[in-house]
Rosetta silent file (secondary structure, phi, psi, omega in degrees, C-alpha in Angstrom):
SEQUENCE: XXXXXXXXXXXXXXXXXXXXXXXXXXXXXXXXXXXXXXXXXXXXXXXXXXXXXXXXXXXXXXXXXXXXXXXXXXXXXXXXXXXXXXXXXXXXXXXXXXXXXXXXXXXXXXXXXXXXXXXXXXX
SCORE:     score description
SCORE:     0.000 S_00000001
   1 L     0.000  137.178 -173.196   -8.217   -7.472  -56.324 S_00000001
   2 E  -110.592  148.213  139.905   -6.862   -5.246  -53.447 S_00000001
   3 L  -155.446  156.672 -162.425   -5.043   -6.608  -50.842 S_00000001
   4 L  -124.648  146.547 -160.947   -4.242   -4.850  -47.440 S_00000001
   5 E  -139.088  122.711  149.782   -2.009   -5.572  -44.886 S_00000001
   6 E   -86.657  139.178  177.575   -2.136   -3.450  -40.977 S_00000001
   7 E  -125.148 -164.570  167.172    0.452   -2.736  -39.089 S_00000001
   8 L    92.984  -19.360 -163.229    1.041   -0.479  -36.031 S_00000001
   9 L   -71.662  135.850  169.442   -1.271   -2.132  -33.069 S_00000001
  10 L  -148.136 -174.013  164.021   -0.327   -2.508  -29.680 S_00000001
  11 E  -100.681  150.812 -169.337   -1.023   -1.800  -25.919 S_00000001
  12 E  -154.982  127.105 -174.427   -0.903    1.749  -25.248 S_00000001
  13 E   -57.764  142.493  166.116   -1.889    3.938  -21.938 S_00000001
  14 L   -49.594 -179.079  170.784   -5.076    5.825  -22.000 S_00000001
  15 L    54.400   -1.049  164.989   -4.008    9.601  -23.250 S_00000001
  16 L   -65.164 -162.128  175.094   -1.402    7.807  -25.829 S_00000001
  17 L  -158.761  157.765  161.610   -1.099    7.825  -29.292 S_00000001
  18 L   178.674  132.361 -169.343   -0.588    5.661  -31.752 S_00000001
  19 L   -77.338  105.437  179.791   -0.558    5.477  -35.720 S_00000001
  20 E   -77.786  165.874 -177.444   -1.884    2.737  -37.503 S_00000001
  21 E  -136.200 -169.468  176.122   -0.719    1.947  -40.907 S_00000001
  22 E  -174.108   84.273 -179.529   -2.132   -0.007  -44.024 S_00000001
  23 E   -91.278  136.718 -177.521   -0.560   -0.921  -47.088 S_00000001
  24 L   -80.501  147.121  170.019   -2.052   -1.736  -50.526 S_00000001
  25 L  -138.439  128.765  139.884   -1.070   -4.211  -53.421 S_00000001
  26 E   150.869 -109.237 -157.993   -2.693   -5.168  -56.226 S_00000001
  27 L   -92.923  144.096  179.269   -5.273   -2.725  -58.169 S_00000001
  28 L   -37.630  138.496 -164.296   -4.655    1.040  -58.173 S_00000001
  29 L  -106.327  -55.144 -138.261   -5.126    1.815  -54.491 S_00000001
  30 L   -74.495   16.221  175.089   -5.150    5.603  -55.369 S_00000001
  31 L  -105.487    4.535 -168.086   -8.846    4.862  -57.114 S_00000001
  32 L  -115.337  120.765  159.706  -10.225    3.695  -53.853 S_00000001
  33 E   -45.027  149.978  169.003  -12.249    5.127  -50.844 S_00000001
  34 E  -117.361  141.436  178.587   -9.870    4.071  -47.758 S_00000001
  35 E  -120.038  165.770  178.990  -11.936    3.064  -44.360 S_00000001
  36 E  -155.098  106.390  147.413  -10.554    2.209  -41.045 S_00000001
  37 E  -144.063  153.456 -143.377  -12.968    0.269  -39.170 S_00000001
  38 E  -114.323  157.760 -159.212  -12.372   -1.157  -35.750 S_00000001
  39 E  -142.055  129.119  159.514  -14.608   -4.628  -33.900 S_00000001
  40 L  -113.842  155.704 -171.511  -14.554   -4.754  -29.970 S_00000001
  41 L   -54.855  123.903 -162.867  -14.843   -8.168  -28.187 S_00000001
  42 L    88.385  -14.363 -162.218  -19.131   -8.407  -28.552 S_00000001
  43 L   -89.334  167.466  137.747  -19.563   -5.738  -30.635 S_00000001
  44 L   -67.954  136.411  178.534  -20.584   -5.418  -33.924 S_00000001
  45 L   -56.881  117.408 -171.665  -17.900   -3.924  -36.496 S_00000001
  46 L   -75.536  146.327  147.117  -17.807   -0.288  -36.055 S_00000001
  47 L   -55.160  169.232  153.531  -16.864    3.000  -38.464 S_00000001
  48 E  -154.540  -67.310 -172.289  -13.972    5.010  -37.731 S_00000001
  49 E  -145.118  175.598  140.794  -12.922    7.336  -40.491 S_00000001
  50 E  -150.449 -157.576  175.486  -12.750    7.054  -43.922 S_00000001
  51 E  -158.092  153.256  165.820  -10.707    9.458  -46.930 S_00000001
  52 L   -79.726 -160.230  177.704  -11.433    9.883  -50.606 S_00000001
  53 L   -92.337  -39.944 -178.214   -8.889    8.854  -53.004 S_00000001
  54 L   -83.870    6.352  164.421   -7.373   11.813  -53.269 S_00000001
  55 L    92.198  -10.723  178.355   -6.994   12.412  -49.480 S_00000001
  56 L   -58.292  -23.949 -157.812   -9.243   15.944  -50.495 S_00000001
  57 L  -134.788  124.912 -170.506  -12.276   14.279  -48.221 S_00000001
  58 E  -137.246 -173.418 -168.084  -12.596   12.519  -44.747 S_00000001
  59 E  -159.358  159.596  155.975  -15.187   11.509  -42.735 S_00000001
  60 E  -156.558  110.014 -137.704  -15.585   10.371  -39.224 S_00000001
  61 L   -63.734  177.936 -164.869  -17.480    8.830  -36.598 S_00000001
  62 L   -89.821   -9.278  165.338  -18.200   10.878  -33.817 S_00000001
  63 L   -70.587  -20.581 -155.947  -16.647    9.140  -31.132 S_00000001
  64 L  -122.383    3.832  153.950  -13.074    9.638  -32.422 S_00000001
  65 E   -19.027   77.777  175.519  -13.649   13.200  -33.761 S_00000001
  66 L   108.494    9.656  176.972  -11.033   16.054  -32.846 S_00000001
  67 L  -142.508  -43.269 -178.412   -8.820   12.749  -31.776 S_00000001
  68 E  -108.936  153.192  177.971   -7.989   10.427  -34.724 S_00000001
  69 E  -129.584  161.928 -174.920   -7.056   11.752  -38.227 S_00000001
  70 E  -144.873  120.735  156.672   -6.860    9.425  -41.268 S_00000001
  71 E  -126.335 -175.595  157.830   -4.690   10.181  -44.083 S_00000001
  72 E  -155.060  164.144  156.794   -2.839    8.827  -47.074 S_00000001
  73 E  -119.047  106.085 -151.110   -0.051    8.557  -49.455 S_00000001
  74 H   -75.242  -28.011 -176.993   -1.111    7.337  -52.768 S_00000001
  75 H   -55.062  -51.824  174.073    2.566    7.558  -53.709 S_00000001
  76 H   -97.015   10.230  166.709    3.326    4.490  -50.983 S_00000001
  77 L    47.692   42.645 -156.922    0.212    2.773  -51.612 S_00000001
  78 E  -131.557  141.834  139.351   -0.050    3.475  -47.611 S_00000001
  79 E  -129.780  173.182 -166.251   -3.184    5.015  -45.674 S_00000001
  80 E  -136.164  165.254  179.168   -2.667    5.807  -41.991 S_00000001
  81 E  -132.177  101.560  141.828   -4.764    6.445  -38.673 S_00000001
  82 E  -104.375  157.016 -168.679   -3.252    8.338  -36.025 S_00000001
  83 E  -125.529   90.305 -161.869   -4.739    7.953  -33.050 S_00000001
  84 L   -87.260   97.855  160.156   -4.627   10.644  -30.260 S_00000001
  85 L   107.124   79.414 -172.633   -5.726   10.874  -26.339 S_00000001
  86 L  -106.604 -173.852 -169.274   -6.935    7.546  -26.674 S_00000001
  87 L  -128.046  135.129 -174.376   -9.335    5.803  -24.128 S_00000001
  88 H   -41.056  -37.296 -158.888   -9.917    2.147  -23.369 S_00000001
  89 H   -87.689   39.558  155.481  -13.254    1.832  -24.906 S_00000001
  90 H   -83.924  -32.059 -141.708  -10.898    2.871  -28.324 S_00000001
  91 L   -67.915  143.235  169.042   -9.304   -1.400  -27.622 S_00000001
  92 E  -170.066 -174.568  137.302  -10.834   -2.974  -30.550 S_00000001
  93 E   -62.382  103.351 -156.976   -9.509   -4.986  -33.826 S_00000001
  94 E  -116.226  140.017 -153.381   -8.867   -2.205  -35.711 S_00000001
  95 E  -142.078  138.759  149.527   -9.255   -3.060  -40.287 S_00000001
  96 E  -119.893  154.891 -166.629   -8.913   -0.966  -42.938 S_00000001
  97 E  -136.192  156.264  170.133  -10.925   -1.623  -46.286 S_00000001
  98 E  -120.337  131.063  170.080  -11.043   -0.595  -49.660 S_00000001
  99 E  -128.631  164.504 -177.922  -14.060    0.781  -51.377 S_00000001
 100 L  -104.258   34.727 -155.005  -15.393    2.025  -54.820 S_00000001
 101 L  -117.342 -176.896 -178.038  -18.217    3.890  -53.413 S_00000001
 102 L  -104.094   82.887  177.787  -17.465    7.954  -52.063 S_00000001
 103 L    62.122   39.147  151.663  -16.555    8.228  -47.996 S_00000001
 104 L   -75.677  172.066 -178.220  -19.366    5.332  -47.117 S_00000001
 105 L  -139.299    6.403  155.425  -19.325    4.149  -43.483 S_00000001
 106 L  -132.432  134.059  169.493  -20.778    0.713  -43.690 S_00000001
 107 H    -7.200  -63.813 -161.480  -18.736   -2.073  -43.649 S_00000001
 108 H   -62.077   16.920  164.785  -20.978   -3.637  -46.386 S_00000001
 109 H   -82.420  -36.088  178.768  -19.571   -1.065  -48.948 S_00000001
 110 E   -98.777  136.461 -177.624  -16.327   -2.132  -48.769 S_00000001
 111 E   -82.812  -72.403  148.621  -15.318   -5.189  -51.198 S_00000001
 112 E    11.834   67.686 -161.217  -11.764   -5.002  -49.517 S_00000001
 113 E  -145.693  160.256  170.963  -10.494   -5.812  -45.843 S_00000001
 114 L  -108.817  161.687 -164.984   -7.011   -6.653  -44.225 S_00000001
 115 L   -56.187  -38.441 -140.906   -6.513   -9.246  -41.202 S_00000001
 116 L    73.744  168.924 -176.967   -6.770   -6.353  -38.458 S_00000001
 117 E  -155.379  128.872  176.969   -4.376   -5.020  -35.757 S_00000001
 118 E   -90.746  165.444 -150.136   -5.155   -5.054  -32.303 S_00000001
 119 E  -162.853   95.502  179.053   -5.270   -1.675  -30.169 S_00000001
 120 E  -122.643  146.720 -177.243   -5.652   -2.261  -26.457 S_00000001
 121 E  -106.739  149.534  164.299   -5.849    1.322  -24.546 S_00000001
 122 E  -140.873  128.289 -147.753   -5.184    0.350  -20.973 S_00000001
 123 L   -83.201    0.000    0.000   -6.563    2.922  -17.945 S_00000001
């Protein structure tokens, strides 16, 4: 059993930034794919990034390409999102999950999930 707890969410101006964070307890977190995926009001739950366990491999959907990076520190049981030049249609519920699969990007892959953190961009 993993369990994961996000922090970091707020309101933030378009063109901000802001770093999500996500810490692990329980079963070796450094054995785990890490995902960050985010749900807007209507939507269906979305990708965002993910990393391998050793942080060698990332992945990312293509809206937030060349703007969010997702790392970790296996040390701190921690993986992170920063989130750069962001844009309203970024406001979502934003989750990170743990998986035992390599860099997947759907949701049903990951056994894993934390409460969310909300992320409203506002224009």
């Amino acid at each position: 059993q993993v369990r994961l707890v996000e922090s970091g969410g707020g309101l933030v101006q378009a063109g901000g930034s802001r770093r999500l964070s996500c810490a692990a307890s329980g079963r070796t977190f450094s054995s785990y794919t890490m995902g960050w995926f985010r749900q807007a009001p209507g939507k269906e739950r979305e990708f965002v990034a993910a990393i391998s366990w050793s942080g060698g491999r990332t992945r990312y959907a293509d809206s937030v390409k060349g703007r969010f990076t997702i790392s970790r520190d296996n040390a701190k049981n921690t993986v992170y999102l920063q989130m750069n030049s962001l844009k309203p249609e970024d406001t979502a519920v934003y989750y990170c999950a743990a998986s035992d699969y390599v860099l997947r990007y759907t949701a049903n892959e990951y056994a894993y999930w934390g409460q969310g953190t909300q992320v409203t961009v506002s224009s």
